[in-house]
N, C-alpha and C positions, 0 to 999 in steps of 0.2 A: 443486204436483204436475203441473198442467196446462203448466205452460211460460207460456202466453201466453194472457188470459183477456178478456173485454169492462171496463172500466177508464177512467178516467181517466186523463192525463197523469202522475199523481203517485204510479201504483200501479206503475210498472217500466220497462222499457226497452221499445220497440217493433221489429218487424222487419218489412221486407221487403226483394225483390228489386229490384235496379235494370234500366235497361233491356238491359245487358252480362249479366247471369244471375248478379251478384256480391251478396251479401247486407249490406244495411246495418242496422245497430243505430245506434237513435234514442234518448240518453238519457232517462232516466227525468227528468221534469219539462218535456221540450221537446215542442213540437206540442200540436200539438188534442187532444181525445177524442174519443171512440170513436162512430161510427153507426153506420148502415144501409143498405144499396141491396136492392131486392129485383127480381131478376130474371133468366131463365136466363144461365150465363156457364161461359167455356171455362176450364177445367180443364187445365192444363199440369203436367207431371211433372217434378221437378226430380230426384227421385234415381229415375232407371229399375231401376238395380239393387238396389235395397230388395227384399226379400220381397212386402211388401204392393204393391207397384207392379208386378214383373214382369210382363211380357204385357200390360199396360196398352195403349194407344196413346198416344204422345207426349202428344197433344193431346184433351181431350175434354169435350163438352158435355153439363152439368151443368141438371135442371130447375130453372125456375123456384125464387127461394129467395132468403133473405137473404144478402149478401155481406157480410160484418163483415170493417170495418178500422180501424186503430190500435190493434190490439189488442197487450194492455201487459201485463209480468207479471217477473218473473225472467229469462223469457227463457237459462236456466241447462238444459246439455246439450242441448239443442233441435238436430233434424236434421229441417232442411224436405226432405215428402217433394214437395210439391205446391202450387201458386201461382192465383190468379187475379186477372187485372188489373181494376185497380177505375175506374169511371170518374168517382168522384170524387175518389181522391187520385191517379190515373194511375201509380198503379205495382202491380207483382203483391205480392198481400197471401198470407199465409200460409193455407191453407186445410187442410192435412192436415199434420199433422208428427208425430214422436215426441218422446219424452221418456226420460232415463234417470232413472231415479228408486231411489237407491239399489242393491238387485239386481231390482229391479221393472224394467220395461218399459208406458212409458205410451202410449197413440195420444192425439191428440187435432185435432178438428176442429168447425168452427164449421156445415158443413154439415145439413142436415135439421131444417129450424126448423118446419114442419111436415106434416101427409101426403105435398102434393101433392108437396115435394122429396125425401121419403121413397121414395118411390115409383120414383123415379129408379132404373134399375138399375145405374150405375157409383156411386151413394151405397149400397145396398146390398151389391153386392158391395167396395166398400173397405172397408165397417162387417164383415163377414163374413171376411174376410182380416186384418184389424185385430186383430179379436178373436183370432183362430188366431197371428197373431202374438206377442200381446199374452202369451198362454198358453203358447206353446213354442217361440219366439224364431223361428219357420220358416212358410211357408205351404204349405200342399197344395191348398187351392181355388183351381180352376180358373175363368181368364175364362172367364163366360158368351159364349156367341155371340152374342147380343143387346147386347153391353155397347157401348152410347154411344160413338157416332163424334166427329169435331172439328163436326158441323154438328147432330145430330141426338140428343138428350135423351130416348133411349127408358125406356118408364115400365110398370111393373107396374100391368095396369089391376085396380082396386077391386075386392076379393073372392077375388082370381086368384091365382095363385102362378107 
């Protein structure tokens, strides 16, 4: 249902973007499996015209956080909506995508592994737009004004709203 999940080499196909913006599908069986990096990283939009992305800015940094790549799965309707390049396999890894699943509507993203990336206000307003999506194919929430530049990973400080 997920599309693309944390995995082994053996559990599906793998995807990401190349350095042209072209998306490549990696059989299921080939390459490595699956890690981790943990650290803030730039957030790039691949489909601007998404619901959940509009008003975004191109480019944007994301707090501190694990970066999952090789991730593997069916890989089946999947529409990447958003990419971050990783600096161990040096290509942009799928970080927010949809899913059509049936007449369902799926988000899924490997973002917000714990608080402090939680916290993040461009991880919270995609989770927030996501969801609105998820539920009536449309979004009406508004970018915050505060929401995460290309340099600057602003954060809802602890207790705060």
């Amino acid at each position: 249902m997920v599309g693309l999940a944390w995995r082994g080499p053996k559990f599906g196909d793998r995807i990401y973007i190349d350095d042209k913006g072209g998306q490549v599908r990696v059989p299921k069986g080939d390459g490595g499996g699956t890690s981790k990096t943990n650290h803030p990283y730039a957030i790039v939009l691949r489909k601007k015209d998404h619901p959940i992305c509009m008003g975004m800015p191109d480019e944007w940094m994301h707090a501190k956080d694990q970066l999952m790549f090789n991730l593997r799965g069916p890989a089946e309707e999947i529409q990447v909506l958003a990419t971050a390049l990783c600096p161990k396999t040096m290509v942009h890894e799928p970080v927010l995508w949809t899913v059509a699943y049936g007449k369902g509507r799926v988000v899924q993203t490997p973002m917000g592994h714990d608080v402090f990336a939680m916290r993040c206000i461009g991880f919270i307003s995609t989770m927030e737009r996501s969801l609105e999506w998820a539920a009536t194919g449309k979004v009406t929430m508004p970018i915050p004004g505060a929401f995460p530049s290309p340099t600057n990973a602003n954060q809802v400080e602890a207790g705060k709203k």
